[in-house]
C-alpha positions in Angstrom: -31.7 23.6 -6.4 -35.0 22.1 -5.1 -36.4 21.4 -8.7 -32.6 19.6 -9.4 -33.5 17.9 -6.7 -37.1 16.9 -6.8 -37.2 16.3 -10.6 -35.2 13.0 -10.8 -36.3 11.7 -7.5 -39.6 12.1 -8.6 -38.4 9.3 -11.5 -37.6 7.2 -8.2 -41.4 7.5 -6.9 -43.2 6.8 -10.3 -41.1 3.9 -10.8 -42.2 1.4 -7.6 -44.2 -1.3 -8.3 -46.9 -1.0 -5.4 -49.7 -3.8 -5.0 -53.1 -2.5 -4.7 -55.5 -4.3 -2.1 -55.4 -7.9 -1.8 -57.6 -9.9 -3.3 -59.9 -12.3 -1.1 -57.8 -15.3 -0.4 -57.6 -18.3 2.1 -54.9 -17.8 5.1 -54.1 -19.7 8.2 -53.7 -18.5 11.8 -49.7 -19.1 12.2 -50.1 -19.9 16.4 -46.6 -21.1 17.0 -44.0 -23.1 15.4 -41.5 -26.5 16.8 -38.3 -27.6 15.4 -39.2 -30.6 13.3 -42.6 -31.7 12.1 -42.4 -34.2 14.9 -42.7 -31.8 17.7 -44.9 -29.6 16.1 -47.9 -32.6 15.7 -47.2 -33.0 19.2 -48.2 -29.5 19.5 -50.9 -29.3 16.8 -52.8 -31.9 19.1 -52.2 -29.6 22.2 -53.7 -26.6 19.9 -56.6 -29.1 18.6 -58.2 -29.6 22.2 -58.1 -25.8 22.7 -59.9 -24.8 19.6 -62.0 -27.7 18.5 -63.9 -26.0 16.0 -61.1 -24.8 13.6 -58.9 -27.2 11.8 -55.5 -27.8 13.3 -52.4 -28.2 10.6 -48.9 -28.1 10.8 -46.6 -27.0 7.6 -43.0 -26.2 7.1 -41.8 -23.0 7.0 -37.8 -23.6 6.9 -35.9 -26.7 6.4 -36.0 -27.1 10.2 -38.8 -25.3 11.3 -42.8 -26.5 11.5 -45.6 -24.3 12.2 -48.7 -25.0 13.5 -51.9 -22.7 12.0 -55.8 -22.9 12.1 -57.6 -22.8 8.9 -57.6 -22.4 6.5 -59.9 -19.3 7.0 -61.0 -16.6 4.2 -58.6 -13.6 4.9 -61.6 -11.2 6.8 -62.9 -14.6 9.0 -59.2 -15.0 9.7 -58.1 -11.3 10.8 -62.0 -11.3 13.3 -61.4 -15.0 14.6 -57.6 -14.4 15.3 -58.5 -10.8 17.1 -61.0 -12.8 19.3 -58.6 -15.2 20.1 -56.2 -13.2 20.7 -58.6 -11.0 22.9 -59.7 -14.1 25.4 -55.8 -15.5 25.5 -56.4 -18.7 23.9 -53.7 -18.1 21.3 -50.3 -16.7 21.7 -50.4 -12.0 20.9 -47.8 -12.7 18.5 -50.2 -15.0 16.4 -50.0 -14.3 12.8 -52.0 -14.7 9.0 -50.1 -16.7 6.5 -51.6 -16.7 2.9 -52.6 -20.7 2.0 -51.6 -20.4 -0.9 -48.9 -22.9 -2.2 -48.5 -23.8 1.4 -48.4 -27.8 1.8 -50.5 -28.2 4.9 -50.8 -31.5 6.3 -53.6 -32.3 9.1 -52.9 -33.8 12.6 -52.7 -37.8 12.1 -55.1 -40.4 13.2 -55.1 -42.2 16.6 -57.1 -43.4 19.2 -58.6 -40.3 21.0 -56.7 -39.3 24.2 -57.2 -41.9 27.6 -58.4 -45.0 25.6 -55.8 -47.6 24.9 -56.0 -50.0 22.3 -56.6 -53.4 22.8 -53.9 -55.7 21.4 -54.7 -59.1 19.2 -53.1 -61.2 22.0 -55.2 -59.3 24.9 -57.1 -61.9 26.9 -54.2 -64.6 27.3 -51.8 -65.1 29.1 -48.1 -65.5 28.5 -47.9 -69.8 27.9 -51.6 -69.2 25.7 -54.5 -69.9 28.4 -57.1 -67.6 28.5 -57.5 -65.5 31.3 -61.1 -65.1 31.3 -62.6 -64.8 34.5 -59.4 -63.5 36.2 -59.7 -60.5 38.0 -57.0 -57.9 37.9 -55.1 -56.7 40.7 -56.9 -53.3 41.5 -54.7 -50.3 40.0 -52.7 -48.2 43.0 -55.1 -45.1 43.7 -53.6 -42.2 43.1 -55.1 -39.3 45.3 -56.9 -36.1 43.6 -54.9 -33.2 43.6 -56.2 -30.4 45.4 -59.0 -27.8 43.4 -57.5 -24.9 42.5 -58.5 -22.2 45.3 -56.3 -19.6 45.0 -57.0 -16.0 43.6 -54.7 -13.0 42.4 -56.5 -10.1 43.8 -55.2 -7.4 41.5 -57.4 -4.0 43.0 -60.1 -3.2 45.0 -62.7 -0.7 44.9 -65.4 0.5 47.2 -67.4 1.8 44.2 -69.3 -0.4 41.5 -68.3 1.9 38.5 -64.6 2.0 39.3 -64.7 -1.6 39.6 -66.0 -1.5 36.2 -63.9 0.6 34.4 -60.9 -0.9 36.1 -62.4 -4.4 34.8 -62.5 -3.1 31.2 -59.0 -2.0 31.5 -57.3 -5.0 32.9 -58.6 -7.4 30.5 -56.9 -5.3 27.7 -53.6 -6.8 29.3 -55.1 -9.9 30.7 -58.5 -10.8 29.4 -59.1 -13.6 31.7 -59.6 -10.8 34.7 -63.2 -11.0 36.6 -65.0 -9.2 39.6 -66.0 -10.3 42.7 -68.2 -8.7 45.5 -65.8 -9.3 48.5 -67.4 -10.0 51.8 -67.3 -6.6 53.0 -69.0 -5.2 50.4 -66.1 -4.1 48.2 -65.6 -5.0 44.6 -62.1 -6.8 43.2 -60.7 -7.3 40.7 -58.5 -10.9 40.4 -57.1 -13.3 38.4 -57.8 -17.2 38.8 -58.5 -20.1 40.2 -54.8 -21.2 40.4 -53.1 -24.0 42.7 -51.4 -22.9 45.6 -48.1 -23.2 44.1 -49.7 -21.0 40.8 -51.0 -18.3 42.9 -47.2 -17.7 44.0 -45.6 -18.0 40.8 -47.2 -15.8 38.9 -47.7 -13.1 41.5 -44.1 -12.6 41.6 -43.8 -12.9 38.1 -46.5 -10.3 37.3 -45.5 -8.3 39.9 -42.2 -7.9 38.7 -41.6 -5.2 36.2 -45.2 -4.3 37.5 -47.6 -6.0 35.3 -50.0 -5.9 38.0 -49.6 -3.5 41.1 -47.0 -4.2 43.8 -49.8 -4.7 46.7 -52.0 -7.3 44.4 -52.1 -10.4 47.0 -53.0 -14.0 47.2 -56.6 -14.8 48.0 -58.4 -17.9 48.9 -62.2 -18.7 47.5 -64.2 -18.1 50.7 -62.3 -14.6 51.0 -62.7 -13.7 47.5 -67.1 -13.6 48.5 -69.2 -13.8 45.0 -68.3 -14.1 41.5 -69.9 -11.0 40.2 -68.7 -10.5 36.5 -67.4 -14.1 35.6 -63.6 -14.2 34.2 -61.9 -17.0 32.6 -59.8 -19.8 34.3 -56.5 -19.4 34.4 -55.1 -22.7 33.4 -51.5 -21.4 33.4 -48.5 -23.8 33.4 -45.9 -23.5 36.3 -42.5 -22.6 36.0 -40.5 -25.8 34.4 -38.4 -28.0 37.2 -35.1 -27.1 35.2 -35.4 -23.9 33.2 -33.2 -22.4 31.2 -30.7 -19.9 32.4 -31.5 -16.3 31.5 -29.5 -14.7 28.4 -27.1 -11.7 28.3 -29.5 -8.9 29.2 -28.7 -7.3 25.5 -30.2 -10.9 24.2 -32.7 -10.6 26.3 -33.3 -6.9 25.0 -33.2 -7.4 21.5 -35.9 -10.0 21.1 -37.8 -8.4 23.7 -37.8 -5.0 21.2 -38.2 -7.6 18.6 -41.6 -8.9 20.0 -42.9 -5.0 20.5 -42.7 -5.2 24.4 -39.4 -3.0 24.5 -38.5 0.0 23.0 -35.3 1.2 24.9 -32.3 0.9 24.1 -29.6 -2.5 23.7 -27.4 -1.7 26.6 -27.6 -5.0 28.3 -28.6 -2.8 31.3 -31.0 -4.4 33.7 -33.0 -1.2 34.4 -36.7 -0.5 34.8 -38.0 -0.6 31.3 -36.2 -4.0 30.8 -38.2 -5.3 33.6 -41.4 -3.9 32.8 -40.9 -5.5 29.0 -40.2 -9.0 30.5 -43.2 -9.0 32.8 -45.3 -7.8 29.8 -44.3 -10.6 27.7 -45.1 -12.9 30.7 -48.3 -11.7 31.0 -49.1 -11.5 27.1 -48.1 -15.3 26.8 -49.3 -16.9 30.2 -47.5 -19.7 29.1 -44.7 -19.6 32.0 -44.3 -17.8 35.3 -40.3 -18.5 33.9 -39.1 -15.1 32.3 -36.2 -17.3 31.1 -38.8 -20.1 29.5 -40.7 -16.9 28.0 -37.4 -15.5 27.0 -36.3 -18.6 25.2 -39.6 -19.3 24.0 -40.0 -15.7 22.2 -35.9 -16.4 20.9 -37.6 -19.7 19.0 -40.8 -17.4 17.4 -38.2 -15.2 16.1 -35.8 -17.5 14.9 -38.5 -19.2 12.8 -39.6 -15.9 11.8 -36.4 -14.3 10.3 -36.5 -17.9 8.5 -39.8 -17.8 7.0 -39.2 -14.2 5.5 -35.5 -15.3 4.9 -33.7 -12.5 6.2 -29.9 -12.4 5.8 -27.3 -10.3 6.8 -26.9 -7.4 3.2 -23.5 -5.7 3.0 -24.0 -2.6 0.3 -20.8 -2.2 -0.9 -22.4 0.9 -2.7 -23.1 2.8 0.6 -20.6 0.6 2.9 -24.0 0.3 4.8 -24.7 -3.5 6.2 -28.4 -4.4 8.1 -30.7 -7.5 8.3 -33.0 -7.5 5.2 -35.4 -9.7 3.9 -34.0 -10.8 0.5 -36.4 -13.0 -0.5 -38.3 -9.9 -1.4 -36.3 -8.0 -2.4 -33.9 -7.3 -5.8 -31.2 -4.6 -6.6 -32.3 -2.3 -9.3 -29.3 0.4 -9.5 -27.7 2.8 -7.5 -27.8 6.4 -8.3 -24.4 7.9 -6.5 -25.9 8.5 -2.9 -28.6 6.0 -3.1 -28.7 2.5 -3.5 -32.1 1.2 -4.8 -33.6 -2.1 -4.0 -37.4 -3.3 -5.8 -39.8 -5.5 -4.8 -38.9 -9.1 -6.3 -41.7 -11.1 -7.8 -44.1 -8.6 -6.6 -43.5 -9.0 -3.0 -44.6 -5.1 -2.5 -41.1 -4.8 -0.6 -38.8 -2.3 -1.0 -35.9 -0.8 0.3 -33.7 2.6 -0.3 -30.5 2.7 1.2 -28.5 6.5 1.1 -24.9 7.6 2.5 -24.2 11.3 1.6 -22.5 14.0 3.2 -24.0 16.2 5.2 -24.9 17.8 9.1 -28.3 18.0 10.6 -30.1 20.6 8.1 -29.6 18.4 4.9 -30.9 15.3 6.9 -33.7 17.1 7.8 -33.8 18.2 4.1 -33.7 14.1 3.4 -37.0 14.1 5.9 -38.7 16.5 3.8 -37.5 14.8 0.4 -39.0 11.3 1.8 -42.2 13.0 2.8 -43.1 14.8 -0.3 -42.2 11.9 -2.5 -45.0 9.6 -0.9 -42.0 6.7 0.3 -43.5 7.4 3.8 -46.9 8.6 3.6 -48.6 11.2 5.8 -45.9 10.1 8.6 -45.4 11.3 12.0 -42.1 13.0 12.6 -39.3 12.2 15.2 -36.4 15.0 14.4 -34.1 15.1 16.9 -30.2 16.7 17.0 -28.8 14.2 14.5 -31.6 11.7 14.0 -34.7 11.7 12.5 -37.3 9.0 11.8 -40.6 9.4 9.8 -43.1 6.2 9.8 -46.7 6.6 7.5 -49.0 4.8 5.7 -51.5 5.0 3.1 -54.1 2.2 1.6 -51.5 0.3 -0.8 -47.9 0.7 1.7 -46.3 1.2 4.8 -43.4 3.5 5.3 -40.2 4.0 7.9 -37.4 6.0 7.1 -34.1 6.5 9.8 -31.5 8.6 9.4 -28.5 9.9 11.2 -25.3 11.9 10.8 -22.0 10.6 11.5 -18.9 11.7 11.4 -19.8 14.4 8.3 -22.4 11.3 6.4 -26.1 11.8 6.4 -27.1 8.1 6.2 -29.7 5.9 6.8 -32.9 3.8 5.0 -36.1 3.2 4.1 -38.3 0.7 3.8 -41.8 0.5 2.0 -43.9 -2.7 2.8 -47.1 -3.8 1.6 -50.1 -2.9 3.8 -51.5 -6.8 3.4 -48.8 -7.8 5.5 -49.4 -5.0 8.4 -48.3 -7.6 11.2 -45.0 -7.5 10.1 -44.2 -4.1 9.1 -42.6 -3.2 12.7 -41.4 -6.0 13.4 -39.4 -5.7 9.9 -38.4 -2.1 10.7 -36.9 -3.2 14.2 -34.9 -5.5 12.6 -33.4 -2.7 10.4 -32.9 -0.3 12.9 -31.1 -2.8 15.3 -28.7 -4.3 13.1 -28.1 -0.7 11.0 -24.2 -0.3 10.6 -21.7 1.1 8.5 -19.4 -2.0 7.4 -17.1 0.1 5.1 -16.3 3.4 3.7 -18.4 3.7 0.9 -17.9 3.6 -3.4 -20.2 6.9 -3.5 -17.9 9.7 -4.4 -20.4 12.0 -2.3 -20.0 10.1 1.2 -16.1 8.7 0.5 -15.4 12.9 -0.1 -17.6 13.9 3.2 -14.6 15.2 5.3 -13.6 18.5 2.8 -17.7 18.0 1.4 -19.0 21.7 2.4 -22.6 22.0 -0.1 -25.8 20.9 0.7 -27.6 17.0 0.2 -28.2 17.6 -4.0 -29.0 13.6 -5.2 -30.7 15.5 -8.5 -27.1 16.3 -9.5 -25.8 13.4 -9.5 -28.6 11.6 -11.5 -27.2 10.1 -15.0 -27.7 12.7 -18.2 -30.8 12.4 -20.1 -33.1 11.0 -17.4 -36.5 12.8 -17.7 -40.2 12.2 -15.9 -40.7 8.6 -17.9 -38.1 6.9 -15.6 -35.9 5.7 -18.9 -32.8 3.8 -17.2 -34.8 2.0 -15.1 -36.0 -1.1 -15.0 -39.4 0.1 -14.0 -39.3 -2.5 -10.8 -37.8 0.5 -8.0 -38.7 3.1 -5.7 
């Protein structure tokens, strides 16, 4: 039985068309992205006065959708310069390497620099033609200064220098801006700031909601903070919008929440403690908004233009009767082999995908684990088996691998995707995408699965591969897992 088996999906394994290492190449630093290429050299400009010393360009990535990158940058200057950014919070976590290549990037236009007006042809005359020379202007209304930001997020305090340290280096892996002061009576904190009176409030209840910092961090003025002992970064955080949005369905709010990597629960539109937790992470990952509805909506428009940059589409496998969100563009039907449905990387794209439906309890899925494993789809993975599910994720120096499976209703049945280890960043991201939209759509054409309710034998794909088929992979097209 096990050499039935492992023989012809052997044929499967020798048969994918992995890339090796990428060669050096130029790639941007994908920051963010606008609907229309107006908006987005609005935003370019925004981006340009933050990091002056990497070109700002904007390119589209859908036919509605405009992002805005740095570069370009080789690909090894690109992956350090994007972790330090990323690291001091001057671009967003979710920030991004797109290869340059073929990409029509256009730079930020011309213009006079910010605050200095052009002067007209006409200037200097008045309406009938005389020259006002030598009239003076009525002085401009003064508008008083707003106030210096004074205010301080004191996150914790310790009576000890060494605490204070460690607790330092471990709050600026969450938010880097953190700093230390020596407090007046002798104590050392650790806080977040300056902000404006207003900004001090906002985000302390926004980080401390869902506890992103503790639930006794306080409000502190300048004189009571004492002296600024290990400098931190100001916080020039926006305030929450006059009119924000209003929040989503809690399962919206969920799903692009898992999407971004700060949840991993499950979609049950439940407002519980992990959903909170995840929204005050991603408020305190972007520090763009005190506004977890802003934040919300904001992360909703990075994965909209996203799913259309790697043009993922709903796929119904009529083979299987499975249906999920895959990325198509990458990704070609090569055959189906009774319980399996086999989809290759198109033009190279490293991508592939193995859908399987085949009857079965928990011993052949955990049979399927094994199969998966020793057939290098998911390299060295770690192991999730639980009573009915099991999930394997790996990877190796050419791919990375995540295989799901479940059993229901008598059908072993689930995927697994192999992705190119060039595109790291988007591995999981890919994967959730998968799991979350993983359904069965329709009873499926395998005789295996269709026959599961009377099916009494044990997983066996190696009998059901076509006469004739031997180690060289003939019947293929040479292009499939």
């Amino acid at each position: 039985m096990a050499g039935k088996i492992m023989k012809p999906l052997a044929v499967l394994a020798l048969s994918v068309a992995f890339p090796g290492l990428a060669a050096a190449e130029d790639v941007f630093i994908r920051v963010e992205a606008k609907r229309g290429a107006a908006a987005a050299e609005a935003a370019g400009a925004v981006w340009q006065s933050r990091v002056e010393d990497l070109p700002v360009v904007t390119f589209p990535i859908s036919a509605s959708w405009t992002a805005i990158g740095l570069g370009p940058l080789p690909r090894e200057t690109a992956e350090a310069r994007m972790a330090a950014l990323k690291a001091a919070g001057a671009i967003p976590a979710d920030s991004l390497l797109t290869p340059a290549e073929g990409i029509a990037a256009a730079t930020l236009s011309g213009g006079a620099a910010p605050g200095v007006e052009e002067v007209a042809p006409d200037a200097g005359r008045a309406a009938d033609g005389a020259s006002t020379a030598g009239v003076v202007p009525a002085p401009a209304p003064i508008t008083p200064a707003a106030p210096s930001p004074d205010r301080y997020l004191r996150i914790e305090a310790f009576a000890a220098r060494d605490q204070a340290d460690a607790a330092l280096d471990r709050w600026r892996e969450t938010l880097p801006e953190a700093g230390m002061w020596t407090m007046p009576n002798g104590w050392f904190a650790i806080a977040l700031g300056p902000f404006s009176e207003d900004g001090a409030q906002q985000w302390l209840e926004a980080l401390k909601t869902g506890g992103a910092i503790p639930e006794d961090s306080l409000i502190e003025t300048a004189a009571d903070m004492g002296t600024e002992t290990v400098p931190g970064t100001d916080t020039d955080w926006a305030l929450a919008p006059a009119d924000p949005p209003a929040m989503p369905p809690m399962n919206e709010a969920q799903a692009v929440l898992k999407w971004a990597g700060f949840y991993d629960g499950e979609i049950d539109g439940q407002s519980g403690p992990k959903t909170r937790a995840a929204i005050a992470a991603a408020l305190a990952a972007q520090r763009a908004t005190p506004d977890a509805a802003t934040a919300l909506a904001n992360l909703a428009d990075r994965r909209a233009e996203w799913r259309a940059e790697l043009g993922l589409e709903t796929l119904l496998d009529t083979h299987t009767g499975l249906s999920l969100t895959a990325p198509m563009q990458r990704l070609a039907h090569d055959r189906n082999e009774r319980a399996l449905s086999i989809y290759g990387p198109r033009d190279e794209s490293g991508a592939a995908l193995i859908l399987f439906s085949q009857p079965g309890g928990q011993q052949e899925m955990e049979d399927l684990a094994g199969l998966v494993t020793a057939l290098g789809w998911v390299p060295s993975p770690t192991r999730e088996i639980g009573n009915g599910r099991a999930v394997l994720s790996g990877r190796n120096d050419t791919h990375i691998g995540r295989a799901e499976s479940r059993v229901s209703d008598g059908i072993v049945e689930g995927w697994v995707l192999i992705w190119p280890v060039e595109d790291e960043a988007n591995a999981p991201r890919m994967a959730r995408e998968i799991a979350q939209s993983f359904t069965r759509a329709q009873p499926p054409a395998s005789p295996e699965a269709a026959d599961a309710a009377g099916a009494a034998g044990s997983l066996n794909p190696a009998a059901d591969m076509p006469d004739g088929e031997d180690a060289t992979g003939s019947g293929t097209n040479g292009n499939a897992p």
